[in-house]
C-alpha positions in Angstrom: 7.7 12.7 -25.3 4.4 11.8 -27.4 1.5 14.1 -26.4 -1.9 12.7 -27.8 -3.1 16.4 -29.4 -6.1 16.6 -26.7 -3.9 16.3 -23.9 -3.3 19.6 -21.8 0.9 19.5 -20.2 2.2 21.8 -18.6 5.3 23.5 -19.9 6.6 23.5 -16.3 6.2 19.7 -15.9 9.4 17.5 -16.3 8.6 14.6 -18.3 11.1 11.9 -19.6 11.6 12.3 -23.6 10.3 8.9 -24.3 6.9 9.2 -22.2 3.4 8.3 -23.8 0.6 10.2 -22.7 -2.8 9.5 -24.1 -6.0 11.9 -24.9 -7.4 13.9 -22.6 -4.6 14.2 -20.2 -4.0 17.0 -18.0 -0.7 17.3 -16.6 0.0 19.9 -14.0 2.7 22.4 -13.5 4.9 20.2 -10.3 4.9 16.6 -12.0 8.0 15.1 -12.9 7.7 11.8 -15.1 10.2 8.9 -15.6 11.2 7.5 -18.8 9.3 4.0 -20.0 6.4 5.7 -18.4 3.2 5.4 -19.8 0.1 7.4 -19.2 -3.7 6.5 -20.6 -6.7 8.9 -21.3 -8.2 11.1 -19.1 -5.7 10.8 -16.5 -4.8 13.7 -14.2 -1.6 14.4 -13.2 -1.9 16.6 -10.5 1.3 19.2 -8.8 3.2 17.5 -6.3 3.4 13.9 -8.3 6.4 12.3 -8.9 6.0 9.1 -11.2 8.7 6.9 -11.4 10.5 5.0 -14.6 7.9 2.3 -17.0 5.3 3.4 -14.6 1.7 2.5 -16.3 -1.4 4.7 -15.6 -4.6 3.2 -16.9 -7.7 5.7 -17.7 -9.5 8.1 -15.2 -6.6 7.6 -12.5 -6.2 10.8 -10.6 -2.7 11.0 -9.1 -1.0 13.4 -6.5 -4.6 15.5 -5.5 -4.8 17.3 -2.2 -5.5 15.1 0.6 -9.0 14.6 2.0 -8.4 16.4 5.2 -10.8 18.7 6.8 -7.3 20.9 8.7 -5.9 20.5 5.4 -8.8 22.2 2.9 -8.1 25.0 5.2 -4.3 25.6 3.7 -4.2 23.9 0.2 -1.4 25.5 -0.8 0.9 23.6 1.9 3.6 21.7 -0.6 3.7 18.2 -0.3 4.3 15.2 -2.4 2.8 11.9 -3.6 5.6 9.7 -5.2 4.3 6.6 -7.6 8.1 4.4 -8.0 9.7 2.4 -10.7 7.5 -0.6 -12.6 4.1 0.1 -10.6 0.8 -0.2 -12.2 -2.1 2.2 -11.4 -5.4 1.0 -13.3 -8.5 2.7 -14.2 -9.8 5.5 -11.8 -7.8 4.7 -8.8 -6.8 7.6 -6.4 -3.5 8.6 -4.5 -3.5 11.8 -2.5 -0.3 13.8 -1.5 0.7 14.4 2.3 -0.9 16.4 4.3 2.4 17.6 5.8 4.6 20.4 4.6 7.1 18.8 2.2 5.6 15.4 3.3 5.2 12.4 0.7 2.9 9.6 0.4 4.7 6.7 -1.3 3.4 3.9 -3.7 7.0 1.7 -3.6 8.5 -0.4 -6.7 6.4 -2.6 -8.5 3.0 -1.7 -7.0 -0.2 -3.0 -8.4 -3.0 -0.3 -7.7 -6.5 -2.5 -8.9 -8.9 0.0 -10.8 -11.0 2.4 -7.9 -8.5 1.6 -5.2 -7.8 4.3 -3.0 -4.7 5.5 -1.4 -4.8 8.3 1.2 -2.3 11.3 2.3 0.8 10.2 4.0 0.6 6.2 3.3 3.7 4.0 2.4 3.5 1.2 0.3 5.9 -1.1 0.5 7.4 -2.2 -2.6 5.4 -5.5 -4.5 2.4 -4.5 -2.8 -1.2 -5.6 -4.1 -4.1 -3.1 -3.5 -7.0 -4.6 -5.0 -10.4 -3.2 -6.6 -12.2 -0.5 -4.3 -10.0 -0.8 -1.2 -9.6 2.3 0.6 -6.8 2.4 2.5 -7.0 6.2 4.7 -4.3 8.5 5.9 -1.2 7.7 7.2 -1.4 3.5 6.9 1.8 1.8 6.4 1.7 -1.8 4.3 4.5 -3.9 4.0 6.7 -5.3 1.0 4.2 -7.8 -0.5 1.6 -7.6 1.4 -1.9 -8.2 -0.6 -5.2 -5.7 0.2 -8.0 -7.4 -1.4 -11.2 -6.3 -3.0 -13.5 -3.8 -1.3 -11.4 -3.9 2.1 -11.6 -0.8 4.3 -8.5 0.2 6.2 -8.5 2.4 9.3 -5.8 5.4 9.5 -2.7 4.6 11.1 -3.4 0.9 10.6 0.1 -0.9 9.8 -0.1 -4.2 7.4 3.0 -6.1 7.9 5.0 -7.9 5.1 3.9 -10.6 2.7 0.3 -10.4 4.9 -2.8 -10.9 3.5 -6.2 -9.2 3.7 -9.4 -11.2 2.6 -12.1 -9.2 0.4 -14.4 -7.0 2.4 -12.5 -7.1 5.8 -12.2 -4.2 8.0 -9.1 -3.4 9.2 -8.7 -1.2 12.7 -5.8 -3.3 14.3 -2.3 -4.1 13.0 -2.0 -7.0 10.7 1.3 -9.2 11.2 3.4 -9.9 8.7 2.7 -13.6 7.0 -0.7 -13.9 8.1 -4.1 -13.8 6.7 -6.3 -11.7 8.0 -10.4 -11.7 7.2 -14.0 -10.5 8.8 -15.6 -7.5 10.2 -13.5 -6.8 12.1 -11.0 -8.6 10.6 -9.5 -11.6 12.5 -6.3 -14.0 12.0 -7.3 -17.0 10.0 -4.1 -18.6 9.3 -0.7 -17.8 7.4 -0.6 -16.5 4.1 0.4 -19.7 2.3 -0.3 -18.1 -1.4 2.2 -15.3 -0.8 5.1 -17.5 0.8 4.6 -20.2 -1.8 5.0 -16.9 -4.6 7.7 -15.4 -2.7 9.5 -18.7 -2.3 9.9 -18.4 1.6 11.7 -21.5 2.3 10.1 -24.4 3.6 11.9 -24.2 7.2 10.9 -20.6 7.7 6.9 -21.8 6.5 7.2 -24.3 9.4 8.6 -21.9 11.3 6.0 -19.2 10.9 2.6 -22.1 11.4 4.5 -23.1 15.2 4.2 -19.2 15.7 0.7 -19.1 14.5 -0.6 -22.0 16.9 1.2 -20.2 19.7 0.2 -16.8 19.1 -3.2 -17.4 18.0 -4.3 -21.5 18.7 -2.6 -21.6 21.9 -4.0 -21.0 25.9 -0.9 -18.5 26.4 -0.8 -14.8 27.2 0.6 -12.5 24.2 3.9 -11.8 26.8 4.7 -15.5 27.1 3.9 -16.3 23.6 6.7 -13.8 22.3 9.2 -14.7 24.6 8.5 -18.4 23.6 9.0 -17.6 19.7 12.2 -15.3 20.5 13.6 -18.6 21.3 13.0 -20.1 18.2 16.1 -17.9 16.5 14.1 -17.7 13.0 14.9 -14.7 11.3 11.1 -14.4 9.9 9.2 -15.3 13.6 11.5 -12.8 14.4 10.2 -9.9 12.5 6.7 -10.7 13.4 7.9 -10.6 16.9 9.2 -7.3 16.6 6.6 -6.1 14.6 3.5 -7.3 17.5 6.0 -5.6 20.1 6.1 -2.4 18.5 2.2 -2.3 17.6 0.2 0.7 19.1 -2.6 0.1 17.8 -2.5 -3.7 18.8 -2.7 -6.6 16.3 -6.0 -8.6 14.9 -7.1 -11.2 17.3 -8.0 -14.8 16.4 -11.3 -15.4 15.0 -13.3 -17.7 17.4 -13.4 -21.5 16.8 
């Protein structure tokens, strides 16, 4: 482990042999750190953090504080867990709280990119490959698929669920479910099309991609009831229409809605 000489560690912390940690860092008692991980200046490692292997933490983040929950101020010493996993990148003063639930765990999955001031709130999963961009605060309890991309400055209501490989244009705000493979944008945001950027990166093949725009048009372009829409796209026996199907069934919150032509 190299310890810049400002940096305050915990003897209690378990830290990987070959981590860097930079000036000014204070690393708390509970923090266990993978090897390959690096950690910049003035970061805070707070108890309850578990960073993963050839993590990178850019300055000011503050990782693993106690969530921002009025029942929860009331107990602070409830243990919980934030978890940051393999290859993710955290940049400057970005922010992920632990779980408000005993023993609970928010997750940031493999190969996140957390944009500098982005927020993540108590008991949120993020799925791995996930984009959060600058100054999007995502609140407690929001689930956000593999690949899915939060953009800049995007506010996200709690128990809001982004599907997979989805998109969510800068600014939007989010109180419905998002489906996976589409892009969502507005205030409040509303389904604008698919998410061509991410299928094209995540090399979706082009049958599912024609798959996915006929169940656009007939979930969103269409003159059919949400009922007859899903039944009609069951039929179409494509494994991708197939989990945005299931996903829209099992909503409770209900999904965006078409913006208005």
């Amino acid at each position: 482990m190299s310890n810049h000489r400002t940096a305050l560690v915990s003897s209690e912390a378990r830290i990987a042999s070959d981590v860097e940690i930079g000036p000014y860092v204070v690393v708390e008692d509970d923090v266990e750190v993978g090897e390959g991980t690096r950690i910049g200046a003035n970061v805070v490692l707070k108890s309850g953090l578990r960073l993963g292997s050839r993590v990178t933490v850019h300055e000011g983040a503050v990782l693993g504080g106690p969530p921002q929950d009025l029942k929860f101020m009331k107990s602070e010493n409830v243990p919980s867990f934030a978890v940051v996993e393999d290859d993710s990148i955290i940049r400057e003063f970005a922010t992920v709280h632990r779980s408000v639930r005993e023993n609970g765990t928010t997750r940031v999955g493999r190969g996140c990119f957390v944009m500098g001031y982005g927020h993540v709130a108590h008991d949120c999963d993020i799925g791995d490959g996930a984009v959060i961009a600058s100054y999007a605060a995502l609140a407690g309890h929001i689930h956000v698929g593999r690949n899915a991309f939060i953009s800049g400055g995007v506010a996200i209501h709690q128990f809001s669920k982004i599907g997979e490989l989805a998109m969510v244009g800068g600014g939007s705000k989010v109180n419905l479910d998002v489906p996976p493979f589409m892009t969502v944008d507005g205030v409040p945001a509303r389904a604008v099309g698919l998410n061509s950027v991410g299928l094209r990166r995540s090399r979706v093949p082009d049958e599912d991609v024609r798959a996915l725009k006929l169940a656009y048009r007939m979930l969103y372009r269409e003159k059919r009831s949400l009922a007859e829409a899903l039944d009609l796209l069951e039929g179409l026996q494509n494994e991708l229409v197939g989990t945005l199907v299931a996903f829209i069934r099992g909503s409770e919150r209900g999904v965006c809605r078409a913006r208005a032509r």
